[in-house]
C-alpha positions in Angstrom: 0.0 0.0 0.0 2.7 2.3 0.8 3.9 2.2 -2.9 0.6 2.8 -3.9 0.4 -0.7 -6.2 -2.6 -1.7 -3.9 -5.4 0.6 -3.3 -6.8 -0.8 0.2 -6.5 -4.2 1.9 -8.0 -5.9 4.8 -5.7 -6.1 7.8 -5.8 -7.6 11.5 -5.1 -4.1 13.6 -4.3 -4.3 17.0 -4.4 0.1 17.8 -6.8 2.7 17.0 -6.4 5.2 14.8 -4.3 3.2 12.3 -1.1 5.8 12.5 -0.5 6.7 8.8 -3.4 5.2 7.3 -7.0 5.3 7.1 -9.1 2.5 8.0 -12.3 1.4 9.0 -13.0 -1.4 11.4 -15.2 -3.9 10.5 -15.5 -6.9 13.0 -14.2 -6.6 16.7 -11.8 -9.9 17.3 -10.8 -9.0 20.6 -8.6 -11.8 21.7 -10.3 -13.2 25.6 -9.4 -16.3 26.1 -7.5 -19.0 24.9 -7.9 -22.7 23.8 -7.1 -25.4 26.1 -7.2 -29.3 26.3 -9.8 -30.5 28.2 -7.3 -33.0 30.1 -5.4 -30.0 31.3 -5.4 -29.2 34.7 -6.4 -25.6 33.9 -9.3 -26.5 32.3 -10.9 -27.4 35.6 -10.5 -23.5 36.2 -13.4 -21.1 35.3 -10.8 -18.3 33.9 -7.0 -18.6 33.6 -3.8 -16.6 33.9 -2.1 -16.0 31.0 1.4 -17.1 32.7 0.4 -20.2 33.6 0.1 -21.6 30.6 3.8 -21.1 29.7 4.8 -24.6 29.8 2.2 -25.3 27.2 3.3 -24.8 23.6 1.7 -21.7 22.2 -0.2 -22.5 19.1 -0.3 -19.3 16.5 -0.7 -19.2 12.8 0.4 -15.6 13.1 4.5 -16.0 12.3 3.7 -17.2 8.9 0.1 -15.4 7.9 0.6 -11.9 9.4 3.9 -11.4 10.1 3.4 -7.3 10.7 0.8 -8.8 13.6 3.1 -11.3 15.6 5.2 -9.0 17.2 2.2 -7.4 18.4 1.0 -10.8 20.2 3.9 -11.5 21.4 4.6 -7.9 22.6 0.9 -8.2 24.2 1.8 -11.4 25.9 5.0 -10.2 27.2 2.9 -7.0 28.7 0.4 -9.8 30.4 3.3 -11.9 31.8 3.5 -14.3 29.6 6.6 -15.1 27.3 5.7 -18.8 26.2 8.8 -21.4 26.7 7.5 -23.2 23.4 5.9 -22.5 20.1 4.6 -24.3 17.6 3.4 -23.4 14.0 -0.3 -23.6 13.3 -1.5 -25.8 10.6 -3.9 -24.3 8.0 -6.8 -27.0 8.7 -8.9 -26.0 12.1 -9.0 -29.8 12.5 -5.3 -30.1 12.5 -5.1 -27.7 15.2 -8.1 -29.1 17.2 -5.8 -32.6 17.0 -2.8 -30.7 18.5 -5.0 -29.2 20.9 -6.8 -31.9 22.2 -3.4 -34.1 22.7 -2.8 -32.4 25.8 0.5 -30.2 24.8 -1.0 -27.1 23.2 -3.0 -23.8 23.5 -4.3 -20.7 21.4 -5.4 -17.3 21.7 -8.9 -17.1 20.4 -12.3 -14.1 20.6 -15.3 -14.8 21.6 -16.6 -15.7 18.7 -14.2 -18.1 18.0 -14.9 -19.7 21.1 -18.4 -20.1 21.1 -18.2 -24.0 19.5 -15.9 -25.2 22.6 -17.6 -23.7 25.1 -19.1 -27.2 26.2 -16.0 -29.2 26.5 -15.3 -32.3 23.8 -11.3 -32.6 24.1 -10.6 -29.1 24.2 -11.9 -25.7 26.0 -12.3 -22.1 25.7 -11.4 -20.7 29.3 -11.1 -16.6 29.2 -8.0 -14.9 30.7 -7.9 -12.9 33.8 -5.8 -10.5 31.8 -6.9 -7.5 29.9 -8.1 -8.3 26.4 -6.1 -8.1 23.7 -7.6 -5.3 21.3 -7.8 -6.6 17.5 -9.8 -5.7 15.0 -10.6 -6.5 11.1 -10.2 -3.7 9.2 -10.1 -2.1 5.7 -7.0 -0.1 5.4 -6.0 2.4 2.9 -3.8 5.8 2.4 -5.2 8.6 2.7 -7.0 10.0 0.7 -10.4 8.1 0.7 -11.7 7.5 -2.8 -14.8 7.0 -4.3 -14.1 3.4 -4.5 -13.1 2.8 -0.8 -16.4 4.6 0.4 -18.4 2.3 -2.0 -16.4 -0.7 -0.4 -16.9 0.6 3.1 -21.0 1.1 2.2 -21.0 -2.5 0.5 -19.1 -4.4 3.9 -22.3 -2.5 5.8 -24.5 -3.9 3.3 -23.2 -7.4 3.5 -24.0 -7.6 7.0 -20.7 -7.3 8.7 -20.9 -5.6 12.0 -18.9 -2.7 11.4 -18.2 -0.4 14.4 -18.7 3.2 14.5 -15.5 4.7 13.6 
């Protein structure tokens, strides 16, 4: 975008205002809680503290897929106490990752709404963090200025039914 060879993209944003672009947010993915084998000792817990889970491999996809965003997780982490002994790549296939999971040697940072299906335990659980929330959003993203196209593409996200937050 910077070079100007892309006119807007979609981006995982973890601070408001985007500093040097424009951008509207379109879905709130606030990270909450985290993924957890259901054998696990802290999954007998109604909430957990981040630092606990640092003998667990963390399981992110985040490395390889948005490489601007890791250092912001991990950065988050750190500022939660947590700097996690062991990582581990994330496989593309959700039931890849729900194997690795449900072993007994993994966990991942998830939002609410990717939490809702493991909310009744089956191998693995969502428990929320004690922590503050980690602030992500969805967003379109652009240089200023807006165009006649981006405002179209911002109307047409509304229209689509995405829940886009007031900006």
């Amino acid at each position: 975008m910077r070079e100007r060879r892309v006119d807007v993209g979609s981006a995982f944003i973890a601070e408001w205002p985007v500093h040097g672009f424009s951008a509207h947010r379109l879905i709130d993915t606030t990270i909450t809680g985290v993924l957890l084998p259901a054998s696990h000792p802290l999954s007998r817990q109604a909430s957990v503290s981040l630092p606990e889970l640092r003998t667990l491999s963390w399981l992110n996809s985040a490395s390889r897929r948005w490489p601007g965003f890791f250092p912001i997780l991990e950065a988050a982490l750190r500022d939660r106490g947590l700097v996690p002994d062991r990582r581990l790549e994330r496989p593309r296939e959700t039931p890849t990752m729900n194997v690795q999971i449900a072993a007994g040697g993994a966990w991942a940072l998830v939002s609410e709404a990717i939490a809702a299906p493991y909310r009744n335990p089956n191998g693995i659980v969502y428990r929320p963090f004690r922590e503050p929330p980690i602030p992500c959003w969805l967003a379109l993203v652009w240089l200023p200025p807006t165009s006649g196209q981006i405002d179209r593409l911002v109307l047409a996200a509304g229209e689509a039914g995405l829940t886009v937050l007031n900006d």
